[in-house]
C-alpha positions in Angstrom: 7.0 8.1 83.3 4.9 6.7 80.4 7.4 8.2 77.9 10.6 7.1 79.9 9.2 4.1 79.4 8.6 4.1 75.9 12.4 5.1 75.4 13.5 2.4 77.6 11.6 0.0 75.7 12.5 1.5 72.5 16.1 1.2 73.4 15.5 -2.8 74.2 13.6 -3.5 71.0 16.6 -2.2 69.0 18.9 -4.2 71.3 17.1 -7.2 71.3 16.1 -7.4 67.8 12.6 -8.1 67.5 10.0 -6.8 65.9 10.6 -3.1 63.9 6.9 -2.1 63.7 6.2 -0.7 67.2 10.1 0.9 67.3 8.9 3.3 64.2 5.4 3.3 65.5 6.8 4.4 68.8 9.9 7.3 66.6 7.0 8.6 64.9 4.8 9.1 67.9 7.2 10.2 69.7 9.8 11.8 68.2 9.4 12.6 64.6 6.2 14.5 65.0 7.0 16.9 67.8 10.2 17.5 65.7 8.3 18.4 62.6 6.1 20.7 64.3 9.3 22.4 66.0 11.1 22.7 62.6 8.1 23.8 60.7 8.6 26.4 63.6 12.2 27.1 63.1 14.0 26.1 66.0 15.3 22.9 64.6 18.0 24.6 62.1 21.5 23.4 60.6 23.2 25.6 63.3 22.4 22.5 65.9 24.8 20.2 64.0 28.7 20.6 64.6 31.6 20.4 62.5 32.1 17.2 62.5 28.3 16.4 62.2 28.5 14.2 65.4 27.0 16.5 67.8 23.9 18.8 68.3 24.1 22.3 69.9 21.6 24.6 70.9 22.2 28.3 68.8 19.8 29.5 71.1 19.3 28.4 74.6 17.1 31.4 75.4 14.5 29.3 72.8 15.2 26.3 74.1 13.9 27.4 77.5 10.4 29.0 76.0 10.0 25.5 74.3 8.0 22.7 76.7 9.7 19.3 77.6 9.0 17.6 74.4 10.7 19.9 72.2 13.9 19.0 74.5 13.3 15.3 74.6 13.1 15.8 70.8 16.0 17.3 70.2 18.1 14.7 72.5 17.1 11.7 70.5 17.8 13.1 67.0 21.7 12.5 67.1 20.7 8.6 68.3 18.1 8.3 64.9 20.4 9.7 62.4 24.5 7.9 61.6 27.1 9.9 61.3 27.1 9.8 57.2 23.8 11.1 57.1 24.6 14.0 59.7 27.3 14.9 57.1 25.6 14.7 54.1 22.9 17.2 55.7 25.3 19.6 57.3 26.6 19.7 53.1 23.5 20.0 52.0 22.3 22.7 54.6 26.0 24.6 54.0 24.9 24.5 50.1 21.4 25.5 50.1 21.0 27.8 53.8 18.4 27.5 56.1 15.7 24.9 55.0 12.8 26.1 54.5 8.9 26.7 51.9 10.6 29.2 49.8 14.0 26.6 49.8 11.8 24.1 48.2 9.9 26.0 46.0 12.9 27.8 44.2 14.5 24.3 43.5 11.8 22.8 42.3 11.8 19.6 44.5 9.2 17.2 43.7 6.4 15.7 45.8 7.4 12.4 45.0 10.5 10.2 45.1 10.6 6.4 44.7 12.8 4.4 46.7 13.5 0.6 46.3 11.1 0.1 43.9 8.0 1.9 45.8 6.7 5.4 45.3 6.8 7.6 48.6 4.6 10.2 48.4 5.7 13.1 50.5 3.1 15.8 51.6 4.7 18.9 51.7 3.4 21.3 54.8 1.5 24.1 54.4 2.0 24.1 50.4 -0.3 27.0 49.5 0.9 30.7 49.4 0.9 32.8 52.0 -0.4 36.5 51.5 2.1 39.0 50.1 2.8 41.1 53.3 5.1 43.0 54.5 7.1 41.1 56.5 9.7 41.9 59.2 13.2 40.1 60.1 11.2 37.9 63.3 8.4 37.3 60.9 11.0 36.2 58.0 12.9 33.8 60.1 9.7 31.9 61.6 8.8 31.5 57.9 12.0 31.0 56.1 12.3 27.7 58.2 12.0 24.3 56.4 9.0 22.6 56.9 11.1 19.2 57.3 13.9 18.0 59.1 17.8 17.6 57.3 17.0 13.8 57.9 14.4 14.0 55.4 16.3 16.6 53.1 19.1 13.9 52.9 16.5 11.3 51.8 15.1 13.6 49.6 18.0 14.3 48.2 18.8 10.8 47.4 15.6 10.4 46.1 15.9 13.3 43.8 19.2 11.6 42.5 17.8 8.1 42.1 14.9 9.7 40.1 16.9 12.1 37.6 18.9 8.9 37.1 16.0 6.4 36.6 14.4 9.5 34.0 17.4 9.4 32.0 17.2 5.8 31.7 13.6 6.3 30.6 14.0 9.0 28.3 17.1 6.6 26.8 14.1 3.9 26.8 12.3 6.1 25.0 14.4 6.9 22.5 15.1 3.5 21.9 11.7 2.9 21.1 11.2 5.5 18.4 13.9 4.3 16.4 12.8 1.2 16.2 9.4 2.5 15.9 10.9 5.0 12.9 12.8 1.8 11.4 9.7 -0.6 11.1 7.4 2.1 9.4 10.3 2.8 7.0 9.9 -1.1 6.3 6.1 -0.5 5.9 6.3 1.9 3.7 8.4 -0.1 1.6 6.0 -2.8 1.0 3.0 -0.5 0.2 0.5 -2.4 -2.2 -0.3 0.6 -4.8 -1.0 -2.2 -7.1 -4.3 -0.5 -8.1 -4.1 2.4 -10.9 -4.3 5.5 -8.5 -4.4 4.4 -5.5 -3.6 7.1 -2.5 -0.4 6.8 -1.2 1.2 8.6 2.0 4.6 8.6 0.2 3.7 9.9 -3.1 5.5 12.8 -3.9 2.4 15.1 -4.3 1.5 15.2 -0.9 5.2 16.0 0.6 3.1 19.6 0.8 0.0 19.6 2.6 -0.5 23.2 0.9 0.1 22.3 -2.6 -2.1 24.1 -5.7 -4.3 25.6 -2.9 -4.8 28.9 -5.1 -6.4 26.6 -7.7 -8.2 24.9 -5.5 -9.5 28.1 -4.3 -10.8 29.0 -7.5 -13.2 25.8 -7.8 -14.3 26.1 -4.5 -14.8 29.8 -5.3 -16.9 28.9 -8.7 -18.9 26.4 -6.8 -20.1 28.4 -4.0 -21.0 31.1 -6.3 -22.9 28.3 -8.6 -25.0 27.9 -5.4 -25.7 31.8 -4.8 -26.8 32.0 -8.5 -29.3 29.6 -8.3 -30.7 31.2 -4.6 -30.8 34.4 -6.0 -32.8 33.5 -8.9 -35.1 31.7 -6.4 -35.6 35.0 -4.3 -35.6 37.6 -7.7 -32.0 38.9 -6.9 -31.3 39.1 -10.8 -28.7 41.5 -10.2 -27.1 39.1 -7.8 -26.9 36.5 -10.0 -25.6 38.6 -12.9 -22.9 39.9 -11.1 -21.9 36.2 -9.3 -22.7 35.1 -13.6 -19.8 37.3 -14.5 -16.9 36.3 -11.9 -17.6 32.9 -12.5 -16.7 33.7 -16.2 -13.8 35.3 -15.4 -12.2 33.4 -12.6 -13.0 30.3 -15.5 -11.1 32.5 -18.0 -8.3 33.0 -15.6 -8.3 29.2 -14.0 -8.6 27.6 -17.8 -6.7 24.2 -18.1 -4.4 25.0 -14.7 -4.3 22.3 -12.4 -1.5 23.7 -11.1 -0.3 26.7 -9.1 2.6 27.5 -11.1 0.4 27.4 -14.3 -2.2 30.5 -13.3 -1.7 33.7 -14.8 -1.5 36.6 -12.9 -4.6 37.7 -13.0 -6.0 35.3 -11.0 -5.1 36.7 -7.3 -7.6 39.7 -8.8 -10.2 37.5 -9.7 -9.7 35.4 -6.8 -10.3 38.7 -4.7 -13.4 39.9 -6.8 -15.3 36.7 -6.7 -14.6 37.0 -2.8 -16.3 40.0 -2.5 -19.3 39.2 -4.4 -19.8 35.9 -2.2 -19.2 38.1 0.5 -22.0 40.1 -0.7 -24.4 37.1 -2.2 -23.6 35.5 1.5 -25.6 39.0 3.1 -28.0 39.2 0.9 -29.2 35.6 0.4 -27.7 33.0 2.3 -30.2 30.5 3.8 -28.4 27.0 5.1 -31.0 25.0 4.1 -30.5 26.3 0.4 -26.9 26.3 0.6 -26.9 22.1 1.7 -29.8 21.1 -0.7 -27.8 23.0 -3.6 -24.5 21.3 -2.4 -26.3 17.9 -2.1 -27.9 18.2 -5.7 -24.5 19.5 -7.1 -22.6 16.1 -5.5 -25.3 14.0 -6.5 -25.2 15.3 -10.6 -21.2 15.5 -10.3 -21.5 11.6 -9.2 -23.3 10.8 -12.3 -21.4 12.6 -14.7 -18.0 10.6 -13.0 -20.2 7.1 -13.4 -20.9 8.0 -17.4 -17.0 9.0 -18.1 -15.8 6.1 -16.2 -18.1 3.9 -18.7 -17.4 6.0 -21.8 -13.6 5.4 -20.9 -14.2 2.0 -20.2 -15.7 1.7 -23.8 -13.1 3.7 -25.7 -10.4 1.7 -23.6 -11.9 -1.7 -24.6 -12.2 -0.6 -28.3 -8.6 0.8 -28.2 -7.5 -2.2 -27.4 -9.3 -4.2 -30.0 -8.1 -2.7 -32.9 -4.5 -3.0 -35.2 -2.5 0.1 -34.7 -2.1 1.7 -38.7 1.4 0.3 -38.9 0.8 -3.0 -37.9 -2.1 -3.4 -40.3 0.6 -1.9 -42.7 3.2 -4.3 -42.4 0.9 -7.3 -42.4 -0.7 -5.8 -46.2 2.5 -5.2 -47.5 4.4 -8.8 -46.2 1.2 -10.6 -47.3 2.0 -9.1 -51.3 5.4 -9.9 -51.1 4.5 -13.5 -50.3 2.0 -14.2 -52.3 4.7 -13.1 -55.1 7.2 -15.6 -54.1 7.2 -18.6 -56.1 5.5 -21.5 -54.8 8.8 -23.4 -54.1 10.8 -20.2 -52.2 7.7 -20.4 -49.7 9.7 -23.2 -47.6 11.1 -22.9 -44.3 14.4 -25.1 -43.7 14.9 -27.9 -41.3 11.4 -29.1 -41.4 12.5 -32.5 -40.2 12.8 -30.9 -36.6 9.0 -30.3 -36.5 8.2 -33.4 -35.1 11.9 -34.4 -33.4 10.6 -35.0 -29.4 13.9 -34.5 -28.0 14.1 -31.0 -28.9 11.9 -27.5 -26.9 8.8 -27.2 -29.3 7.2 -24.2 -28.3 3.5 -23.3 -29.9 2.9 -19.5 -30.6 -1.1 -18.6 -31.8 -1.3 -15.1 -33.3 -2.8 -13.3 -36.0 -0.4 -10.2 -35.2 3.2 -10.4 -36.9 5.1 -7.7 -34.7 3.7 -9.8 -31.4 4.9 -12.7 -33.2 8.4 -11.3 -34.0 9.0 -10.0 -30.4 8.3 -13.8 -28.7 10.8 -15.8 -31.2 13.5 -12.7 -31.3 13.3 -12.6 -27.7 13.4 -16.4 -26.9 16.3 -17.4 -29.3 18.4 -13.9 -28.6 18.1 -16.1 -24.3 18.7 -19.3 -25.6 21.8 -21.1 -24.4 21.7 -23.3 -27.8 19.2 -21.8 -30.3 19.2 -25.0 -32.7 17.1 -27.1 -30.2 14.4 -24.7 -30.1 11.8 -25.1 -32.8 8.4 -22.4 -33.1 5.5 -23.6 -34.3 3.3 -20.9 -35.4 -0.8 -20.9 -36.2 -2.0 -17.8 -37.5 -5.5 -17.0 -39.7 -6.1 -17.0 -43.5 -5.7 -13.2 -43.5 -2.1 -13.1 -41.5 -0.8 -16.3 -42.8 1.2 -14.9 -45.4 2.4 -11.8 -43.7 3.5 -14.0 -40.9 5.7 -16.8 -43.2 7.0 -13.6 -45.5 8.1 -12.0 -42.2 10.2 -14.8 -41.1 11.3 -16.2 -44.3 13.2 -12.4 -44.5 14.2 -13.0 -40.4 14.7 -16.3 -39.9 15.4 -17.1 -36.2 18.6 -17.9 -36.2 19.8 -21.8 -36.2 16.4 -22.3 -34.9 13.4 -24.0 -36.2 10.2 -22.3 -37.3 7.3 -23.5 -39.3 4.0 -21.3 -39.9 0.3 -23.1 -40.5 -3.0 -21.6 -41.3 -5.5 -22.8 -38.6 -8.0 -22.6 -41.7 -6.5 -25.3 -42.9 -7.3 -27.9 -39.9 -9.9 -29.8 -41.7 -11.1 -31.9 -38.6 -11.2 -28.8 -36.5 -15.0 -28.3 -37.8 -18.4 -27.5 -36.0 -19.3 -31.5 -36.2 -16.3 -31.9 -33.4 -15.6 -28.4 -31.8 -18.6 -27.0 -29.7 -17.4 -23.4 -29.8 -17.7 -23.5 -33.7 -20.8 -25.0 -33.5 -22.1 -22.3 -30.5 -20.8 -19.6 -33.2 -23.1 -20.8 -35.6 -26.2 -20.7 -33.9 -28.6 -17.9 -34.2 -28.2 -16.8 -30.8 -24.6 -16.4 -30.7 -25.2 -14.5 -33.6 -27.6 -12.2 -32.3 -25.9 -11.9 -29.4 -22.3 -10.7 -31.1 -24.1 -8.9 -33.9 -27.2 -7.7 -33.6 -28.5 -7.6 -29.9 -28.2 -4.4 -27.9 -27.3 -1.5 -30.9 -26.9 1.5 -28.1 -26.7 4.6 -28.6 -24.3 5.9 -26.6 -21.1 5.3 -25.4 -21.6 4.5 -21.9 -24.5 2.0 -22.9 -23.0 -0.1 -25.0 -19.8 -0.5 -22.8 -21.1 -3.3 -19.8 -20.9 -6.3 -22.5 -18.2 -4.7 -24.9 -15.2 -7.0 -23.2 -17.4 -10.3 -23.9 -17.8 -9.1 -27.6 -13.9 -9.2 -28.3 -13.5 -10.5 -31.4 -10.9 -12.7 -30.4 -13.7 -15.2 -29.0 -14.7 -15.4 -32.5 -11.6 -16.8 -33.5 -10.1 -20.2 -33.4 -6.8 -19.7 -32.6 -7.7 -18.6 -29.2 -9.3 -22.1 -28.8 -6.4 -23.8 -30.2 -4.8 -24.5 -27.1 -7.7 -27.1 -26.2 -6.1 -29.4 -29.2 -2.6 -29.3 -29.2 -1.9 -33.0 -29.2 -4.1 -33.2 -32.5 -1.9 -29.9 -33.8 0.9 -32.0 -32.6 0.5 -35.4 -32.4 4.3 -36.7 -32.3 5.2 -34.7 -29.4 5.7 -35.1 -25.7 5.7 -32.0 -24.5 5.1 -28.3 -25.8 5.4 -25.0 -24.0 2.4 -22.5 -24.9 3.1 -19.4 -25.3 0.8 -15.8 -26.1 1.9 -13.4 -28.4 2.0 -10.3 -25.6 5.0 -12.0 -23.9 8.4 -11.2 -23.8 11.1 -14.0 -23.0 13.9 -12.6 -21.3 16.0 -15.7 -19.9 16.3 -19.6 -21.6 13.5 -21.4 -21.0 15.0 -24.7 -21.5 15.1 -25.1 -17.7 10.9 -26.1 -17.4 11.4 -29.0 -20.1 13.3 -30.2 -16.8 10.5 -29.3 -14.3 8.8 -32.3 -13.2 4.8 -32.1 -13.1 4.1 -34.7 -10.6 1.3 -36.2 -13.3 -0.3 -32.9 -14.2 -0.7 -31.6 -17.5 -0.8 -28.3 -16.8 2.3 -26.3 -15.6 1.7 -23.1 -14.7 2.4 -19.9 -12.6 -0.8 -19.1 -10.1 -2.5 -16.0 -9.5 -4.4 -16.0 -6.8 -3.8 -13.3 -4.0 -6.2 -12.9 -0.9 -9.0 -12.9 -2.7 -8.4 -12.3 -6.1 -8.7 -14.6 -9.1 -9.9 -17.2 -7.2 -12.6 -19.6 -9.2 -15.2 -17.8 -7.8 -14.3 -14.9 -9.7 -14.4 -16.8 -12.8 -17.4 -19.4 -12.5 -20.8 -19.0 -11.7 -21.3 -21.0 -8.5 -24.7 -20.6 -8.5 -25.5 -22.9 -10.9 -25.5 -26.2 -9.7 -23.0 -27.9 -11.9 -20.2 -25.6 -10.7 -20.9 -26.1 -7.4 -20.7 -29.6 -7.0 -17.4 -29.9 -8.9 -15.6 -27.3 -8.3 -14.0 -24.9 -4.9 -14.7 -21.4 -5.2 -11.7 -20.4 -3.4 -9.2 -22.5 -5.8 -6.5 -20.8 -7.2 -6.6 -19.8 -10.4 -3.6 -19.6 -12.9 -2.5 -17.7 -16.1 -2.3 -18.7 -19.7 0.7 -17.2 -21.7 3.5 -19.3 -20.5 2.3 -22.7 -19.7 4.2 -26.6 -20.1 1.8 -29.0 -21.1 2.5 -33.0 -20.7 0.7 -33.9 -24.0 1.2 -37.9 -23.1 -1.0 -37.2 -19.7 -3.2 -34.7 -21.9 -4.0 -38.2 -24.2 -4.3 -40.3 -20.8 -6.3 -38.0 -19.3 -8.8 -37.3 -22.1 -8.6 -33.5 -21.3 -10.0 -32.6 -25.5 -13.0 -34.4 -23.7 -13.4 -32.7 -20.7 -13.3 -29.5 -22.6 -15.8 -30.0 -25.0 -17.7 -31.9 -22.0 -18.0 -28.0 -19.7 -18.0 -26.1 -23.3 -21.0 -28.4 -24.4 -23.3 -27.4 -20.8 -22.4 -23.3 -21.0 -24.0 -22.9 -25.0 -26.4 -20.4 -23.1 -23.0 -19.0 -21.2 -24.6 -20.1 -18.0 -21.5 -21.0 -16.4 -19.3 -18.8 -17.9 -19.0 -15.8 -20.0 -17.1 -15.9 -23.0 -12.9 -16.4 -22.9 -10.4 -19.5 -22.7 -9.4 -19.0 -19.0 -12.6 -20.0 -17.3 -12.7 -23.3 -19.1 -9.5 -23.7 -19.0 -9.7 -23.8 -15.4 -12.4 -26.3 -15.4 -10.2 -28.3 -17.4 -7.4 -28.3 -15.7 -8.9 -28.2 -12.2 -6.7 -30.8 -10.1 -4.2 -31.3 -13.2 -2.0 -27.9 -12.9 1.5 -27.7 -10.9 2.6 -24.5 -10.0 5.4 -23.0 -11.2 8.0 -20.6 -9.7 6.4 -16.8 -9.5 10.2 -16.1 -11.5 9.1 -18.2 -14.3 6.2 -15.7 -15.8 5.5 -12.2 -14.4 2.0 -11.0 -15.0 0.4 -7.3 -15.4 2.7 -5.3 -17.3 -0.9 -4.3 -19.3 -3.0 -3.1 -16.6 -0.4 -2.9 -12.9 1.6 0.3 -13.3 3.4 -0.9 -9.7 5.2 -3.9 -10.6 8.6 -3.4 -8.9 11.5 -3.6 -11.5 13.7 -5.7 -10.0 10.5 -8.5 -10.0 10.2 -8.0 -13.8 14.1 -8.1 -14.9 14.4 -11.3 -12.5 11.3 -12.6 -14.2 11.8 -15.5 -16.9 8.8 -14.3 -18.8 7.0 -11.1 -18.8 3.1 -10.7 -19.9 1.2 -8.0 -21.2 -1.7 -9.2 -20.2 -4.5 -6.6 -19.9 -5.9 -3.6 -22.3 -2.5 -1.8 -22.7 -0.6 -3.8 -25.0 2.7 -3.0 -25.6 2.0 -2.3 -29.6 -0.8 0.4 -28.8 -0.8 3.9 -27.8 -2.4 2.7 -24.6 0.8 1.0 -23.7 2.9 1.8 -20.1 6.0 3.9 -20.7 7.5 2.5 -17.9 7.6 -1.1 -19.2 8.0 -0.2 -23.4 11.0 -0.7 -23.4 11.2 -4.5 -22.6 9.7 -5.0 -25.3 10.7 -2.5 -28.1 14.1 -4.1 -27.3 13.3 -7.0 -29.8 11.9 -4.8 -32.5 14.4 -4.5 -35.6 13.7 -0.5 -36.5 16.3 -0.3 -38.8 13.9 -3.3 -41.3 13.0 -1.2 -44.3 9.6 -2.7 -43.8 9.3 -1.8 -40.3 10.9 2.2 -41.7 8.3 2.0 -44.1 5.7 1.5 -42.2 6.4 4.0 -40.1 7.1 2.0 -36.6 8.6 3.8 -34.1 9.6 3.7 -30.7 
C-alpha cells in the first residue's frame, strides 16, 4: 500500500507541478534502483522495447515469474520515465552495439565521466574490476554479458560522449590557437635580443643549431684533463708506471688535437688516440681512483685555469689599449711625407681660398680637432660628398705643431669642394697658456708628471694594464681640451657644430643649425640605457662636492657630434664653470682623466637631446649594432678602442668608412693604404 501510494503521489506531483525533489527522490528509490540491480542481472535487455520503441515486452515471461514484485513494478513504470525519442534513440543504439553489457563498455572505451550543461557527472561504473578468467558456459555468459546500466542511461551517455568529443575538439582548436600565438611572440623575442655585449650567449646563434657539435674535440680535453688528474694521484701513491703511460697519451692525443677546435679539423688519428687514452683512464680509474683526490685535483685545476683567464684578459686589455694608441705605419707615413711637401711650398702657395667665410655667421661652421690627417680627410669628404649646398659649409681645423703641415698640405692638394676650410696650429693660441687653462697648469706639476711618467714602471703586462686607459696620451694634449674654448677659437660666431675625427657623416647636417635648443648650449644625442652611462658612472659621488650638485642617475651624453649655442656659452659663463670643476679635481678626486666627465659637469642642466638618428654610437667597441640603425643614422662614431684606421677595426662596419678614402691618391699608393 505504502508504494501505491508513493506512485499515486508521484503521479500528482508531476500533474500538479510542484516541487521536483521528492518526484526523483521518490524514481530513484523506487524505480531506478531495483531496475539497475535487475539489469546488472540481465533481465532488463533491448528485446523489451518494440519496433516502434513505444512499448515494453517481456522476451521471457518464464523470468518474469521467478522475479519478486518489484522487478515487475519496475519494469511497468519504465515506458512512463522515458519519451518516445529516447526509447528510439536506445533501441538504435542497442541494434548497433548488442546486448549492453561490462565487456560493451570496456571494448569502446566509454569514459567515467561526461559533462552535461556545464557540470561534470561523474558516473560510477558497477562492478569495474575484472572478473577471473574462467571458463565460462552460455547461462554463465548471458548473466555477465548484460549491461550494468539501463538504455536510458546509454542514451545519456551517449549524448554525453558526443557533447564531450565536440567540446575536445574545441579545446584541442584552443590549444592550437595558443601555440601559435605563443610561437609568433617568441619569434618577436628573439628578434629583439640584446647581444650588445662582445660574446654574449645567444639561443639563436648559429653554433648551437647542434647540441652535438665538435663533441670529438671536446672529448679529447676532457680526456687530457682527467688523465692530468691520474698523473698527479699516481705520483702521490708511487704508480710511476701509471703516470708514464697516462704522460705519453696525453702527448699524443695533444699531437693529434693540435690547433683543432673543430671536428672537421682532426686528423684521423685521433678516434685511435681517443680509444688509447680511454683505456689507460680505464686502467688509472682501477688502480688509483680515490674521489676525494679526483675533486681536490679538479678544484685546484679550476682554480689555476681561473687565474691564468684573469692574467690574459689583462694582458689583452693592455695590448688592446696600446693598439689603440699608436699611428698605424701608413698613417705616420703620409703625415712625414705631406709635412715635407709643405714645408717646400713657398710661403705665399700655403693659403687656402675664401678666407672671408671664416667668420661669415650665416653660414654651418663646423670645428674638427685632430692630429690624424686620414681621420681628418674622412669627416670633410664625407660631410661635403651629403651636403645639399657644399659652399655654405666651412671646416675649421686645429691640429698640433707636428701634424699641422701634413694636415694644410693634405687639403691644399684635396680641397673640399666649393667648401670652406681653414687649418690652425693649437700651438699657436698664445692666451691658451698655464696662467688661464688649469689642465696645462695640472700638466706641469710634479705630480702629474710622476704620475704619467714615472709612477708605477711594472714589469709585466698584466700589471701595468689597470691605469694604462687614464695614461692616453691624448689627455696630454690640448686639442682634446679645445672644445672648452670654442667662443675664444671663434669669437664671431653664433653657433658651431663639434665634431671628432672617428666620425663618419653620412646625411646633410644642415638640418640641426635649425634645431631649436630651448636655451641650452649643449645639443646632443644621450646615452643612457638602464643603467648605463649614467653620472654615476662617470663621477665620484662620494666626494662631497659631487653629491650636492649633481644626480647620479642623470643621463649622460656623447661628444663627437654636438651643436653648441656659443651666444648662451658667453651668457652662461660655461669657460668658467669648466675651469671652476677642473680647478677642485687637480688631485683627480672627482674624476679621472678625459673630457667627458667634465664635460658633463659643465653642461649638467644646459644639454637638449637630440634625435637617436642624428649620431649613432659604438661602431668601435658594439659588434651588434643593427644595420639598418647605422645607414638611417645621420652620423656614425667610432667611438671605442677599434678605430676604423687600425688593425683592431670591425669588418663589419670598415666599409662606412673606407668609402671616403681616395686609394687611387699617389700618396695614399705610396704609402701603402689599403683597404
Amino acid at each position: 500500500m505504502a508504494i501505491k501510494k508513493g506512485g499515486s503521489s508521484l503521479g500528482r506531483n508531476r500533474g500538479g507541478g510542484g516541487s521536483r525533489f521528492p518526484v526523483l527522490t521518490l524514481v530513484l528509490i523506487l524505480v531506478l534502483f531495483p531496475m539497475v540491480f535487475f539489469i546488472g542481472r540481465g533481465i532488463y535487455t533491448s528485446d523489451f522495447i518494440d519496433q516502434n520503441g513505444s512499448s515494453i515486452s517481456i522476451s521471457n515471461h518464464q523470468e518474469l515469474q521467478d522475479v519478486d514484485w518489484r522487478t515487475k513494478l519496475a519494469l511497468k513504470h519504465v515506458k512512463s520515465l522515458f519519451s518516445k525519442e529516447v526509447m528510439d534513440v536506445i533501441k538504435a543504439s542497442t541494434d548497433d552495439m548488442g546486448p549492453l553489457s561490462l565487456d560493451s563498455f570496456r571494448k569502446n572505451n566509454f569514459s567515467a565521466s561526461w559533462k552535461i550543461d556545464g557540470q561534470e557527472n561523474v558516473i560510477d561504473m558497477v562492478n569495474m574490476q575484472e572478473a577471473p578468467k574462467v571458463k565460462h558456459n552460455i547461462s554463465v555468459d548471458a548473466d555477465h554479458t548484460r549491461s550494468d546500466d539501463s538504455p536510458a542511461n546509454l542514451a545519456r551517455r551517449q549524448l554525453r560522449e558526443k557533447r564531450r568529443e565536440k567540446r575536445a575538439a574545441d579545446l584541442l582548436k584552443q590549444d592550437d590557437d595558443v601555440i601559435i600565438k605563443l610561437e609568433n611572440a617568441a619569434i618577436e623575442r628573439s628578434k629583439s635580443v640584446d647581444s650588445a655585449v662582445l660574446g654574449k650567449y645567444s639561443i639563436w646563434r648559429k653554433e648551437t643549431d647542434n647540441e652535438n657539435i665538435d663533441t670529438t674535440v671536446r672529448l679529447m680535453r676532457d680526456q687530457m684533463i682527467m688523465a692530468r688528474v691520474y698523473v698527479s694521484i699516481a705520483l702521490m701513491k708511487n704508480k710511476t708506471n701509471l703516470a708514464n703511460e697516462l704522460q705519453t697519451r696525453i702527448k699524443e692525443s695533444q699531437r693529434a688535437l693540435g690547433d683543432s677546435t673543430t671536428d672537421n679539423d682532426l686528423n684521423h688519428g685521433a678516434p685511435e688516440k681517443i680509444k688509447a687514452m680511454g683505456q689507460s683512464l680505464s686502467k688509472a680509474r682501477d688502480q688509483v681512483y680515490d674521489c676525494k683526490l679526483v675533486t681536490g685535483k679538479l678544484r685546484a685545476m679550476l682554480q689555476s685555469a681561473d687565474e691564468q683567464v684573469r692574467s690574459l684578459k689583462k694582458q689583452s686589455t693592455f695590448l688592446s689599449q696600446l693598439a689603440a694608441k699608436t699611428i698605424p705605419n701608413g698613417i705616420h707615413c703620409l703625415s712625414m711625407r705631406l709635412t715635407i711637401e709643405y714645408y717646400l711650398l713657398p710661403p705665399e702657395k700655403r693659403k687656402f681660398p675664401k678666407s672671408e667665410n671664416l667668420e661669415n655667421p650665416s653660414l654651418y661652421h663646423y670645428a674638427l680637432f685632430s692630429d690624424n690627417v686620414l681621420a681628418a680627410s674622412v669627416v670633410v669628404n664625407s660631410t661635403i660628398m651629403n651636403a645639399k649646398e657644399p659652399e655654405k659649409h666651412v671646416f675649421h681645423l686645429v691640429s698640433d705643431k707636428l701634424n699641422f703641415g701634413a694636415m694644410n698640405m693634405w687639403f691644399l692638394l684635396n680641397p673640399p669642394g666649393n667648401a670652406t676650410i681653414h687649418v690652425e696650429n693649437v700651438d699657436e693660441f698664445k692666451w691658451l697658456n698655464s696662467s688661464y687653462c688649469p689642465v696645462l697648469r695640472q700638466l706641469e706639476s710634479a705630480a702629474m708628471k710622476e704620475f704619467y711618467f714615472k709612477a708605477d714602471h711594472h714589469t709585466t703586462l698584466s700589471a701595468g694594464s689597470s691605469n694604462l686607459k687614464y695614461r692616453n696620451p691624448k689627455y696630454l694634449s690640448m686639442l682634446n681640451h679645445l672644445r672648452f674654448y670654442l667662443p675664444q677659437v671663434y669669437p664671431k660666431l653664433n653657433k658651431i657644430l663639434f665634431l671628432d675625427d672617428d666620425i663618419v657623416v653620412q646625411k646633410d647636417l644642415t638640418g640641426l643649425w635649425k634645431v631649436d635648443l630651448h636655451g641650452k648650449v649643449n645639443g646632443a644625442v644621450e646615452t643612457c640605457g638602464e643603467s648605463f652611462h649614467r653620472f654615476d658612472k662617470y663621477l665620484n659621488f662620494s666626494n662631497p662636492h659631487i653629491a650636492r650638485n649633481f644626480d647620479p642617475n642623470a643621463c649622460g651624453w656623447a661628444y663627437g657630434m654636438n651643436m653648441f649655442d656659443l651666444k648662451q656659452w658667453k651668457k652662461r659663463d660655461i669657460t668658467g664653470i669648466y675651469h671652476k670643476w677642473q680647478n677642485m679635481n687637480e688631485d683627480r678626486v672627482l674624476w679621472k682623466l678625459g673630457t667627458l666627465p667634465p664635460g658633463l659637469m659643465t653642461f649638467y642642466g644646459l644639454t637638449h637631446p637630440l634625435n637617436k638618428s642624428w649620431h649613432v654610437l659604438g661602431l668601435g667597441y658594439n659588434p651588434s649594432i643593427d644595420k639598418s640603425e647605422i645607414e638611417n643614422a645621420a652620423v656614425i662614431h667610432y667611438n671605442g678602442n677599434m678605430k676604423p684606421w687600425l688593425e683592431l677595426a670591425m669588418t663589419r662596419y670598415h666599409s662606412y668608412w673606407v668609402k671616403y678614402i681616395k686609394f687611387d691618391h699617389p700618396y695614399i699608393r705610396g704609402c701603402k693604404i689599403n683597404e
